[in-house]
RODO-2510 file (C-alpha; in nm, 4 decimals, decimal comma):
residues 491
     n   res          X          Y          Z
     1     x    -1,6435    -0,7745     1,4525
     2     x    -1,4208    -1,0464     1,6094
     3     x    -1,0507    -1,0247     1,5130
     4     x    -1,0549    -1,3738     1,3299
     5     x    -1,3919    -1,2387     1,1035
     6     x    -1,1799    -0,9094     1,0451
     7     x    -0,8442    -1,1440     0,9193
     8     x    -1,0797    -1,3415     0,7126
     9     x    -1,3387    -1,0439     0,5417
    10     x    -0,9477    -0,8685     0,4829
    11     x    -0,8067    -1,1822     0,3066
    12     x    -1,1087    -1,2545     0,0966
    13     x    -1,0404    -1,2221    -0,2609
    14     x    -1,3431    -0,9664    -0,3053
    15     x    -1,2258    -0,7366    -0,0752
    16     x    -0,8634    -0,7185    -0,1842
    17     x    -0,9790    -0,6802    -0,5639
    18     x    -1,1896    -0,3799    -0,4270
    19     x    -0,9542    -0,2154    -0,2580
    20     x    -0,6948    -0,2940    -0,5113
    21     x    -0,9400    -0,1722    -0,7679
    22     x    -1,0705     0,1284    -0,6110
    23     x    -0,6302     0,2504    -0,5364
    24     x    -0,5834     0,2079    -0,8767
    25     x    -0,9041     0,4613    -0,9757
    26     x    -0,7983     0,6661    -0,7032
    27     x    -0,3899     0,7072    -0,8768
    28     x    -0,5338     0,6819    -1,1951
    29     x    -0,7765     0,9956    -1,1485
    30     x    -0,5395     1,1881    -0,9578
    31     x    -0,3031     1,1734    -1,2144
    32     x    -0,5334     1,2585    -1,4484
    33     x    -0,6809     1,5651    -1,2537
    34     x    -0,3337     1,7309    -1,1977
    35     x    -0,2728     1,6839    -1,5797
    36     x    -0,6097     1,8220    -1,6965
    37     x    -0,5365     2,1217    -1,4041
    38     x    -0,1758     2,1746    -1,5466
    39     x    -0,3019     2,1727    -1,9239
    40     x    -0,5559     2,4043    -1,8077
    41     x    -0,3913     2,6639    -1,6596
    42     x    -0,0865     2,6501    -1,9034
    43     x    -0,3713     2,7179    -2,1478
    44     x    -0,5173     2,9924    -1,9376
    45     x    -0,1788     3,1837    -1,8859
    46     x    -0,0943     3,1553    -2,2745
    47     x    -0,4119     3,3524    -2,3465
    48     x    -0,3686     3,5949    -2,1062
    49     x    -0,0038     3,6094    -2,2456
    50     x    -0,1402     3,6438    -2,5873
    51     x    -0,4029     3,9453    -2,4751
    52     x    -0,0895     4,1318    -2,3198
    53     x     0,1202     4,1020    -2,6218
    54     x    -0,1615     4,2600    -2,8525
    55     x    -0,1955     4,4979    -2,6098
    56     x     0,1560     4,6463    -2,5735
    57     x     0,1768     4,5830    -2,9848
    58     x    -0,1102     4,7940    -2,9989
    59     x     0,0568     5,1068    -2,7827
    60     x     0,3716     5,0299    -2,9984
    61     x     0,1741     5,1033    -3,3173
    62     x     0,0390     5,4192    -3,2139
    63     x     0,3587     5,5285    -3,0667
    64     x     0,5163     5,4477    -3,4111
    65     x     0,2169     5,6720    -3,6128
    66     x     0,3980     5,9519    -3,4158
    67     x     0,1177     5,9732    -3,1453
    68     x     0,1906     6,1828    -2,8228
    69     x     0,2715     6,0458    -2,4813
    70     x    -0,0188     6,2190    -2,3223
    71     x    -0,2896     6,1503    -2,5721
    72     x    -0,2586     5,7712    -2,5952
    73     x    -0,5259     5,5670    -2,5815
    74     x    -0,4412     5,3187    -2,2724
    75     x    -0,7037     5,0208    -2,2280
    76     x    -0,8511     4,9735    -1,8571
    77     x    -0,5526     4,9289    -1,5878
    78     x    -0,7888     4,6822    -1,3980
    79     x    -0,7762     4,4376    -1,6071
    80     x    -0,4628     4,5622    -1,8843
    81     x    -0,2349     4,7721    -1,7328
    82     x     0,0053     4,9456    -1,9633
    83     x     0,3305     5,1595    -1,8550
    84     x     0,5948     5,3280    -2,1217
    85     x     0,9486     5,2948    -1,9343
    86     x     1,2336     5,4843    -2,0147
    87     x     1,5616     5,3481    -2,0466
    88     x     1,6546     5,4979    -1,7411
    89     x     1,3877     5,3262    -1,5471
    90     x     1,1496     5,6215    -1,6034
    91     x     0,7857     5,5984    -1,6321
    92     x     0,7027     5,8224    -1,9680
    93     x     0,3242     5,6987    -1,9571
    94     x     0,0610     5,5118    -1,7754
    95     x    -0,2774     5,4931    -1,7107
    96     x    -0,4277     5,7020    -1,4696
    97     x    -0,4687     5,3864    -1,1875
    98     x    -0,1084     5,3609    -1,2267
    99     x    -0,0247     5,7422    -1,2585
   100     x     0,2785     5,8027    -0,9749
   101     x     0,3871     5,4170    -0,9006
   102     x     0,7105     5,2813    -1,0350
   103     x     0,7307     5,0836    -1,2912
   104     x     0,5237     4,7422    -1,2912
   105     x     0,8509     4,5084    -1,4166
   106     x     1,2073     4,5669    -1,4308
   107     x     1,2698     4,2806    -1,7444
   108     x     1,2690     4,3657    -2,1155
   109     x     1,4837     4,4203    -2,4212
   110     x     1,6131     4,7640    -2,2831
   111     x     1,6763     4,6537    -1,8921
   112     x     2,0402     4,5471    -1,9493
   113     x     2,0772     4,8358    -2,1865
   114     x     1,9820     5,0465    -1,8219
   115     x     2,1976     4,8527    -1,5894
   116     x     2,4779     4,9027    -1,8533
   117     x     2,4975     5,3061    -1,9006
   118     x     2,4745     5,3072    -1,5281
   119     x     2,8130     5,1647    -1,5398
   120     x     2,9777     5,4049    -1,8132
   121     x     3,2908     5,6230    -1,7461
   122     x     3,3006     5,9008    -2,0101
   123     x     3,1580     5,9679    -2,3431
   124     x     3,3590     5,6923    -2,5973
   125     x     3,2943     5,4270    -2,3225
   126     x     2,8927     5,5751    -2,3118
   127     x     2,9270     5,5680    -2,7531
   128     x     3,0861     5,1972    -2,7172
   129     x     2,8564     5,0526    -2,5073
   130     x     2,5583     5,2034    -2,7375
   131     x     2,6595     5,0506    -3,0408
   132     x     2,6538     4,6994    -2,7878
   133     x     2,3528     4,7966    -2,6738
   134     x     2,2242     4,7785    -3,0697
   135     x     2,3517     4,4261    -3,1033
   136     x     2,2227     4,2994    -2,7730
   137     x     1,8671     4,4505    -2,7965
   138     x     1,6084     4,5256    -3,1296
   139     x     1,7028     4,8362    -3,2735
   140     x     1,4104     5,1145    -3,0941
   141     x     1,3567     5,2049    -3,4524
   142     x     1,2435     4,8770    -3,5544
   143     x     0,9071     4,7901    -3,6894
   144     x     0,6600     4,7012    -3,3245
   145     x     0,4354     4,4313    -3,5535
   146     x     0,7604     4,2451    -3,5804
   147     x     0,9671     4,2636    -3,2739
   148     x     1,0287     3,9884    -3,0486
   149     x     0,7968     4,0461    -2,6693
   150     x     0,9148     3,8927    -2,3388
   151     x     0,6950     3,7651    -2,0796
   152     x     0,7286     3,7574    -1,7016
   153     x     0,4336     3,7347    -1,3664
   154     x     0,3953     4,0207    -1,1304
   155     x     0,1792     4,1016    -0,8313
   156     x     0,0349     4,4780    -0,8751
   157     x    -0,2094     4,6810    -0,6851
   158     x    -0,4434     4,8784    -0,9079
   159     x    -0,7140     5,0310    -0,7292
   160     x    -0,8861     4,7874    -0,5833
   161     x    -0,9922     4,6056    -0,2175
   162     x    -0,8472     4,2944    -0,2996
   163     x    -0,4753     4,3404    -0,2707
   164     x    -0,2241     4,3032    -0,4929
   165     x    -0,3456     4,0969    -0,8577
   166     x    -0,1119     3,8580    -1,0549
   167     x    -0,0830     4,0005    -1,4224
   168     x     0,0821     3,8648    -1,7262
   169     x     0,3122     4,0775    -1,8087
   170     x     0,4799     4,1573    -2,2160
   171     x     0,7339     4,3940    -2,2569
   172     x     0,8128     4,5259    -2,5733
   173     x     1,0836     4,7774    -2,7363
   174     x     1,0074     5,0974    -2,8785
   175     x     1,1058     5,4727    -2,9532
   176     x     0,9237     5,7380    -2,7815
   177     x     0,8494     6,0477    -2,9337
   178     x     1,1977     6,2403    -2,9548
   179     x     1,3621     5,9121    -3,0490
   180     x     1,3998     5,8159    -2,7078
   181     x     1,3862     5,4233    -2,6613
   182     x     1,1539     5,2862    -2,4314
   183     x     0,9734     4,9355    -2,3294
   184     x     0,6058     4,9395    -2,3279
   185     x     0,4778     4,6916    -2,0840
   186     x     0,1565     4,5512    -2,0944
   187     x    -0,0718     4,3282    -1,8476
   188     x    -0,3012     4,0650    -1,8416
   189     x    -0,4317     3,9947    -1,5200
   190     x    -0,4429     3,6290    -1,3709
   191     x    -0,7116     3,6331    -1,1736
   192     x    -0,9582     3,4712    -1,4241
   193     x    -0,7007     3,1810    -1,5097
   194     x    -0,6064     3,1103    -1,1077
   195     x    -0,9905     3,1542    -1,0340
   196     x    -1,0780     2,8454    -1,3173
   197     x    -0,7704     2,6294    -1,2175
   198     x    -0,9192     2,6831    -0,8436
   199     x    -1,2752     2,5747    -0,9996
   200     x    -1,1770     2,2852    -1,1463
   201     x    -0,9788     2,1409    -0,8784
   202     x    -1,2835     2,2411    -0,5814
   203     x    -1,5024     2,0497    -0,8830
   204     x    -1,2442     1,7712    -0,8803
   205     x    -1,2061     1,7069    -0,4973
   206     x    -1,5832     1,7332    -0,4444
   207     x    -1,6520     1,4504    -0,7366
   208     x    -1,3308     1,2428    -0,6389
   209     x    -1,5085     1,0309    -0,3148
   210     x    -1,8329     0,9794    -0,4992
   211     x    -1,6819     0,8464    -0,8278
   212     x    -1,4362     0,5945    -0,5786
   213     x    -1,7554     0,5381    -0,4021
   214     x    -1,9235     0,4129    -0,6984
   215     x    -1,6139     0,2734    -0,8204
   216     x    -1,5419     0,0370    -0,5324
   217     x    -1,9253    -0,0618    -0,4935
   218     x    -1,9317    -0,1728    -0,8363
   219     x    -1,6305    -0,3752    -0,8164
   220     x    -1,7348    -0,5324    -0,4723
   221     x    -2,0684    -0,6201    -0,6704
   222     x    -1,8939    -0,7633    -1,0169
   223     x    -1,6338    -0,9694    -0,7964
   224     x    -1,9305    -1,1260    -0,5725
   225     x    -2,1127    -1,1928    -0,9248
   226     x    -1,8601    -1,3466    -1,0973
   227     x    -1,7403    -1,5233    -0,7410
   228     x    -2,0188    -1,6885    -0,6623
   229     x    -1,9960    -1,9680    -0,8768
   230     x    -1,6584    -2,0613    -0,7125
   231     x    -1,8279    -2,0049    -0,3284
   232     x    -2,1067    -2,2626    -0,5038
   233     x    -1,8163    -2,5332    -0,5605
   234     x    -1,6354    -2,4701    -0,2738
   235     x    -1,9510    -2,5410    -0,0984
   236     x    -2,0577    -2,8529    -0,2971
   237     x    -1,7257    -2,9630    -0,2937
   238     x    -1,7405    -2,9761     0,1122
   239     x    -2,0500    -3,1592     0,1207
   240     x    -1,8953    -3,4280    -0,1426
   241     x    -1,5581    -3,4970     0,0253
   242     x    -1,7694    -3,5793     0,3609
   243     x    -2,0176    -3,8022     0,1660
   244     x    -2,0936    -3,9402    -0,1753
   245     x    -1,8243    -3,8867    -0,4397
   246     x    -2,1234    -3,9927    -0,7365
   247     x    -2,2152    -3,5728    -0,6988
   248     x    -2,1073    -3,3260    -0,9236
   249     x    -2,0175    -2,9239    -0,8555
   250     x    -2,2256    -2,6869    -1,0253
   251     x    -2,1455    -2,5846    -1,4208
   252     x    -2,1712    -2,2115    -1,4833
   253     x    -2,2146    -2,3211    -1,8205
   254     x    -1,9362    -2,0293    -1,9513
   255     x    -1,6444    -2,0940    -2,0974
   256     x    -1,4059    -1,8910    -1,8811
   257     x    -1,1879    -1,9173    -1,6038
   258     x    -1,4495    -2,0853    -1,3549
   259     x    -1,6118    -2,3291    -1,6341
   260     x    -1,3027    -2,4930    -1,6869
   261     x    -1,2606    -2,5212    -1,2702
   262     x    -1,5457    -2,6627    -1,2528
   263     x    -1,5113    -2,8740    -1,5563
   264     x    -1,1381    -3,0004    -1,4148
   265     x    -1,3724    -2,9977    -1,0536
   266     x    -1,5814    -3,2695    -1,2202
   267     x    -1,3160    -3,4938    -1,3517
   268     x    -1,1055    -3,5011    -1,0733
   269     x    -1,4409    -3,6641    -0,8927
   270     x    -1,4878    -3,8532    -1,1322
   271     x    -1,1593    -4,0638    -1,1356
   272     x    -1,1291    -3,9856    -0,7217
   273     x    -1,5167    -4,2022    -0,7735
   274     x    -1,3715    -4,4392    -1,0173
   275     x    -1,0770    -4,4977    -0,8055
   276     x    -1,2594    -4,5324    -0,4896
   277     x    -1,4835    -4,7820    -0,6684
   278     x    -1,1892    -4,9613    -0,7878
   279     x    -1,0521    -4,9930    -0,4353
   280     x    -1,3642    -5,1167    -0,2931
   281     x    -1,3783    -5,3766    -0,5712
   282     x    -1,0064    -5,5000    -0,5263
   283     x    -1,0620    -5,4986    -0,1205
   284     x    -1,4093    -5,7258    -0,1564
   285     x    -1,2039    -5,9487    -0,4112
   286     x    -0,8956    -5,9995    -0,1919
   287     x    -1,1594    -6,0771     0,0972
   288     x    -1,3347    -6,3133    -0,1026
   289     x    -1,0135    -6,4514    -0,2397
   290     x    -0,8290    -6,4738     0,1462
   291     x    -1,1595    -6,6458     0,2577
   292     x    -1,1446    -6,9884     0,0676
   293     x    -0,7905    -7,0937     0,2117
   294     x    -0,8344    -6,9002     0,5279
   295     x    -1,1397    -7,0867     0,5386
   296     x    -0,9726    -7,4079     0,4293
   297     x    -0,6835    -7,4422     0,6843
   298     x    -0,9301    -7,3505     0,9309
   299     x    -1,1094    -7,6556     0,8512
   300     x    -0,7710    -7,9075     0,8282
   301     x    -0,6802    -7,7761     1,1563
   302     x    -0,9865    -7,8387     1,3568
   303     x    -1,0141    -8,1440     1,1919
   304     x    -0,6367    -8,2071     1,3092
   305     x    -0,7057    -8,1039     1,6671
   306     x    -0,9909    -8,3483     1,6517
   307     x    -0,8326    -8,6369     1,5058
   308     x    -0,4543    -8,6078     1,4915
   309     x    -0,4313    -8,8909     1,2666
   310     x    -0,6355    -8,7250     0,9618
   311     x    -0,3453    -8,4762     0,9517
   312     x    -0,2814    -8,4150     0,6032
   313     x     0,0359    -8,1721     0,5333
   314     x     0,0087    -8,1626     0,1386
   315     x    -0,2939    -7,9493     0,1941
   316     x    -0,2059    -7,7146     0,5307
   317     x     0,1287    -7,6294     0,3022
   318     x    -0,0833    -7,5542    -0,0685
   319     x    -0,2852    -7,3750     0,1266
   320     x    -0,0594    -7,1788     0,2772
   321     x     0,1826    -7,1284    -0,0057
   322     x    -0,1527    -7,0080    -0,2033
   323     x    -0,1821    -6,7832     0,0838
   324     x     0,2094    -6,6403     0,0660
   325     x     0,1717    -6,5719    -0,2983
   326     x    -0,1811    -6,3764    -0,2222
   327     x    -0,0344    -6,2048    -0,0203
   328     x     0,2530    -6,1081    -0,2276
   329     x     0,0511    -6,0108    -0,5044
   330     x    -0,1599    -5,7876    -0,2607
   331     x     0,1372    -5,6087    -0,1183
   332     x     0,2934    -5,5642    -0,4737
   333     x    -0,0282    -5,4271    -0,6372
   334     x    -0,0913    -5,1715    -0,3103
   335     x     0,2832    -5,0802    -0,3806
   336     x     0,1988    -5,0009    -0,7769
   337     x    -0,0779    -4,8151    -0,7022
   338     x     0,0806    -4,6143    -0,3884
   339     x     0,3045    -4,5138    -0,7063
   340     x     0,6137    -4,6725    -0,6347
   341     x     0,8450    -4,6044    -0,9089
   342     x     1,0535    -4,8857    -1,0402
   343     x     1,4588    -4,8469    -0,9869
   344     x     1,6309    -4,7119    -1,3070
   345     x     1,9308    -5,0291    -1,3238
   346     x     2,0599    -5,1713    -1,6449
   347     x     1,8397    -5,4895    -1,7306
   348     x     1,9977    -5,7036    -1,9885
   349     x     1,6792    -5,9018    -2,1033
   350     x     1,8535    -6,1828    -2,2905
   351     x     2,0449    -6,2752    -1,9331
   352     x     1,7446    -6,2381    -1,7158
   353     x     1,5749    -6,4884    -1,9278
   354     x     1,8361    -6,7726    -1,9591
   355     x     1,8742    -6,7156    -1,5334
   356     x     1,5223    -6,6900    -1,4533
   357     x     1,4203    -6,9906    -1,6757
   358     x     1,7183    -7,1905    -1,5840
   359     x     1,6294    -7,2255    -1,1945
   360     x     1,2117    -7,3005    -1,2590
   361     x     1,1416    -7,6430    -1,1457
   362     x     0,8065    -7,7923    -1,1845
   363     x     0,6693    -7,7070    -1,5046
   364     x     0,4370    -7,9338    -1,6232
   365     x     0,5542    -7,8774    -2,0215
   366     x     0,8691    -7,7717    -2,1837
   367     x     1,0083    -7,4430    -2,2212
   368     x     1,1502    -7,3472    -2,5302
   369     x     1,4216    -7,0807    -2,5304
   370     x     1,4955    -6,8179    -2,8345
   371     x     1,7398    -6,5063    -2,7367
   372     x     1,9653    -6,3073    -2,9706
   373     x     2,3241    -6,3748    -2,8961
   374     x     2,3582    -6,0028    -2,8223
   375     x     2,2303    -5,8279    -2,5470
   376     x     1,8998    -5,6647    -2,5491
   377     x     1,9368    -5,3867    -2,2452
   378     x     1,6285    -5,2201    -2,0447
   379     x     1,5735    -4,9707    -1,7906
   380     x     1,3792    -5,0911    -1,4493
   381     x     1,3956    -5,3504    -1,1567
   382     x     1,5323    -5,6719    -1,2036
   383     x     1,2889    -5,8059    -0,9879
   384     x     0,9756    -5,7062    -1,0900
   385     x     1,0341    -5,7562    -1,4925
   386     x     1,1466    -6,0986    -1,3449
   387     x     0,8172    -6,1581    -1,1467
   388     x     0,6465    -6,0054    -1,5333
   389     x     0,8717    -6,3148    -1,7057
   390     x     0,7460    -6,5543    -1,4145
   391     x     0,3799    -6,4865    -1,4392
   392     x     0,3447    -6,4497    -1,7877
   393     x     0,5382    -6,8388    -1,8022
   394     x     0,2948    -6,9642    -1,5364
   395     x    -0,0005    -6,8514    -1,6951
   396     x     0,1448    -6,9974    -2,0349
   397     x     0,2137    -7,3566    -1,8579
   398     x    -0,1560    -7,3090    -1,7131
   399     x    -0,3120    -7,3385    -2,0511
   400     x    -0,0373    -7,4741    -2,2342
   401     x    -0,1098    -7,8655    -2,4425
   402     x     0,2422    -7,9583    -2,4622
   403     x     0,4744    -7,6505    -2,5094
   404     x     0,5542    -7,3324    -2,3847
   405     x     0,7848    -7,0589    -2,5728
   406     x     0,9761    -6,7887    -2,5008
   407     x     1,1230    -6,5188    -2,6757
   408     x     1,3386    -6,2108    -2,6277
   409     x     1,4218    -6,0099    -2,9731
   410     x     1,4618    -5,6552    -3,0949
   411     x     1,1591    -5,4994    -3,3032
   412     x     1,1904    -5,2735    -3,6171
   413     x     1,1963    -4,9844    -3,4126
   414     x     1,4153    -5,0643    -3,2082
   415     x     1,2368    -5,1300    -2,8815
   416     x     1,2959    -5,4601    -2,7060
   417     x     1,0373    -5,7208    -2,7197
   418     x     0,9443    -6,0262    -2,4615
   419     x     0,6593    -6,2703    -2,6009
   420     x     0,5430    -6,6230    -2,4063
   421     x     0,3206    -6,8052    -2,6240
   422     x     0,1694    -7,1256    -2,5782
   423     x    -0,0121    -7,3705    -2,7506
   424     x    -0,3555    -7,3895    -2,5649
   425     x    -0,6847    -7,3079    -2,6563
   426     x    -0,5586    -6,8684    -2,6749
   427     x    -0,8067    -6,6112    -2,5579
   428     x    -1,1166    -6,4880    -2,7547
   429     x    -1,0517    -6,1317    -2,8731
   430     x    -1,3158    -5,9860    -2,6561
   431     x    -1,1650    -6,1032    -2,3843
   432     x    -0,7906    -5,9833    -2,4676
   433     x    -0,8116    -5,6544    -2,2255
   434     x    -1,0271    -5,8026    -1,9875
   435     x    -0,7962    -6,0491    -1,8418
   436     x    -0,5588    -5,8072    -1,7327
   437     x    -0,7946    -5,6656    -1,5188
   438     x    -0,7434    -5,7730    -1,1293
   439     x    -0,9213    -6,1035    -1,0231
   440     x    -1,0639    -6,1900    -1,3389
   441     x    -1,0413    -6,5420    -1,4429
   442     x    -1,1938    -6,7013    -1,7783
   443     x    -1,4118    -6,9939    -1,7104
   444     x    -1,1386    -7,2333    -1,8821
   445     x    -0,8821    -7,0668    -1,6061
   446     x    -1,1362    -7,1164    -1,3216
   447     x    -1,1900    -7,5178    -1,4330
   448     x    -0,7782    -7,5510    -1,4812
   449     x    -0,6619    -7,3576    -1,2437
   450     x    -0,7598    -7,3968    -0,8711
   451     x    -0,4702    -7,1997    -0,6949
   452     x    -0,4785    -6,8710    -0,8980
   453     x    -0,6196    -6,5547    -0,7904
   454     x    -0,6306    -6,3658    -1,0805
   455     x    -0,4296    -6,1079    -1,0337
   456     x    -0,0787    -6,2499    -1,2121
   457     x    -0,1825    -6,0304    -1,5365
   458     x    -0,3051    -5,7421    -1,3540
   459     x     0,0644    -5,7197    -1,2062
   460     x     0,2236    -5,7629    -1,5418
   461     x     0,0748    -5,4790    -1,7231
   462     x     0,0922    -5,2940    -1,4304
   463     x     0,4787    -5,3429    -1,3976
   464     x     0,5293    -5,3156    -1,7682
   465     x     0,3299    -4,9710    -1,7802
   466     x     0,5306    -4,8541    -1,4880
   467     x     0,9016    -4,9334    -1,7068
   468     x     0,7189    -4,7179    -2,0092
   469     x     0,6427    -5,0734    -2,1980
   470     x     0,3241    -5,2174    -2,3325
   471     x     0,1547    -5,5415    -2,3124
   472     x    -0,0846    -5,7248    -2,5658
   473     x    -0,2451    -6,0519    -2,6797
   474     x    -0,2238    -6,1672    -3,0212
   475     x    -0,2708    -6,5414    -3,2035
   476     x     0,0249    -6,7397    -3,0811
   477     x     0,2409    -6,9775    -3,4024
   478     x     0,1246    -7,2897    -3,2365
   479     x    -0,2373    -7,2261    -3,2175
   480     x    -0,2426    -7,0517    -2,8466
   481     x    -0,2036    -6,7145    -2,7049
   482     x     0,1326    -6,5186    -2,7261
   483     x     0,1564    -6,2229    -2,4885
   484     x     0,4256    -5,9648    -2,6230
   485     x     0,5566    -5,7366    -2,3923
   486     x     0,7407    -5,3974    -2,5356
   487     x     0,9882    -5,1586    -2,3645
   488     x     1,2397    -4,8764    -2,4529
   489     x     1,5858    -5,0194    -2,4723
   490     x     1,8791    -4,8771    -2,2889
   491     x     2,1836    -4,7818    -2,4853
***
């Protein structure tokens, strides 16, 4: 396999779940298994622990009914070996697999009792250290249903081929016949518990691959299931960015994880069509639009080269003033829609329009002025909520009979509010959001107005959704339109 097809099988999201998923298994189960193993043999020692005690309780009892040394009844030493140890680390009794051999543990209630006559110096020390002896171990007289056991592990070697056996081991305090104390020691042998713990883990090894096997081939066959929907619109999607954005990526038709991709998929196409169609629509428009005075001063200028005395100026300059504001527009739209953010300076709306209405020059009818004596303060460019003011009074003078108002106020909730109304023949309601669309013109506008382009509203509701404002047509007071433009004021 070549080393780039190795990278890009390892970095697939299928194998990484798999392995990740199969590691997991593979703690998870291990865990597991040395718990079970643990549990097991804990269980396993606690019985044979159990079977040792009842066994040394049972020689206790029967040295208790006054029974002699040689004639008890020991159980097998195979499997329960049994020893009665003196204090002084004499055997008194044993089976007869054990008959000769030391004793089998050196723990028990009377051990320390040993080590400490060993140590003695005369007879009151010896009487002294007996009475201690009664405090620090049961009493040998004392009931053997009742007294406490200990426990401990040894390795012994009781007739057999196979070495030395772990046993269990219990030892318990009692009196010998004579009223000599003694600990009876009783085993349980191992083997049986170490032989299932061995089982069980042999069991557990030899099932451990298969089950991660299985494990690993299921989760490489769930991830490629539930995967291949995304491979199918990863694939679609490849074929639509080099071709027609009008196709759609496959719907799983569930409502998880990859639905909703694919549902989000879909939209995003959607508006990346819609906007494409959009920009194919505003760059045949501007053509169309550049063509008439392109077209136009074209014409005056051959006509010019021809016959120098035709020259007619008025025109060459409409023409190319119509072409300067195109232009303008143009670059000011492709700014808006690049998503050029408008600057975030202190706009005091009541100054901006006294300034901006003061310096016009041309209008064909009057402007009438109504501002608050206080200011009314927005955030956003100067210029461009100038250039909204200027086209909105333009296309107001356009349509206008005789008079043209403007009007800067605060509303009841305390936004700031810019309306130019006119007294014209206003715009049929169907028509209200269409005309803010780019390079739409009304028939009346088309008749009236033979320099526009149709794109001076696009540019104010564009601006005046870029400061967080809002734009709308309603009947003006005179009888003509009134646009009313809202926006947050600044404090």
């Amino acid at each position: 396999m070549p080393e780039r097809s190795k990278r890009a099988w390892w970095r697939s999201v299928r194998t990484r779940t798999t392995v990740a998923a199969t590691a997991v298994v593979a703690v998870a189960l291990t865990a597991a298994g040395l718990t079970v193993l643990a549990v097991l043999r804990h269980n396993l020692v606690h019985s044979a622990e159990l079977q040792a005690e009842t066994t040394a309780r049972d020689v206790a009892t029967q040295l208790a009914s006054g029974a002699d040394l040689a004639r008890l009844s020991l159980p097998d030493a195979e499997d329960r070996p049994v020893q009665i140890v003196s204090i002084d680390r004499r055997v008194l009794a044993a089976a007869d697999e054990l008959a000769g051999k030391p004793p089998m543990a050196d723990f028990g209630p009377l051990a320390k009792a040993s080590e400490d006559r060993d140590d003695e110096d005369d007879e009151d020390d010896a009487e002294d250290e007996g009475e201690s002896d009664d405090d620090e171990s049961p009493s040998p007289s004392a009931d053997p249903t009742t007294a406490d056991a200990e426990f401990g592990d040894v390795r012994l070697t009781v007739d057999t081929e196979d070495g030395p056996q772990p046993f269990r081991v219990a030892a318990l305090a009692v009196t010998a016949p004579g009223g000599q104390p003694a600990t009876v020691y009783a085993g349980s042998s191992l083997e049986t518990a170490d032989s299932a713990v061995a089982d069980a883990r042999q069991a557990m090894l030899i099932g451990l691959p298969p089950l991660l096997a299985l494990v690993a081939l299921v989760t490489w066959l769930v991830t490629r299931r539930a995967l291949r929907p995304v491979e199918a619109i990863r694939r679609q999607l490849a074929e639509i960015m080099d071709g027609d954005l009008s196709r759609r990526v496959p719907e799983p038709g569930s409502r998880d994880e990859i639905g909703r991709l694919a549902t989000t998929t879909n939209a995003t196409l959607a508006a990346l069509e819609e906007s494409g169609e959009r920009q194919r629509r505003f760059i045949a428009d501007a053509a169309h639009e550049l063509r008439s005075p392109i077209a136009s001063l074209r014409t005056q200028l051959e006509v010019t080269q021809a016959h120098p005395d035709l020259l007619e100026l008025d025109g060459l300059i409409g023409d190319t003033i119509r072409l300067e504001h195109l232009a303008a527009d143009l670059l000011l739209l492709a700014r808006l829609d690049a998503g050029e953010q408008p600057r975030a300076d202190r706009v005091d709306l009541t100054v901006l329009v006294r300034d901006e209405l003061e310096h016009r020059a041309g209008d064909r009818v009057a402007v009438e002025i109504a501002t608050p004596e206080d200011a009314v303060a927005v955030t956003g460019s100067r210029t461009q909520l100038a250039r909204v003011l200027g086209n909105l009074v333009d296309n107001a003078q356009r349509h206008a009979a005789s008079i043209v108002r403007v009007a800067v106020q605060r509303s009841a909730d305390g936004r700031a509010t810019l309306s130019v109304g006119d007294d014209g023949p206003g715009v049929p309601p169907a028509d209200r959001e269409r005309i803010f669309q780019r390079f739409v013109r009304l028939d009346d506008a088309r008749s009236r107005d033979e320099g526009g382009a149709g794109l001076g509203l696009a540019i104010v509701r564009d601006v005046v959704e870029r400061h967080g404002g809002a734009i709308r047509v309603v009947d003006g007071t005179a009888g003509g339109a009134c646009f009313v433009v809202t926006l947050p004021t600044r404090v």
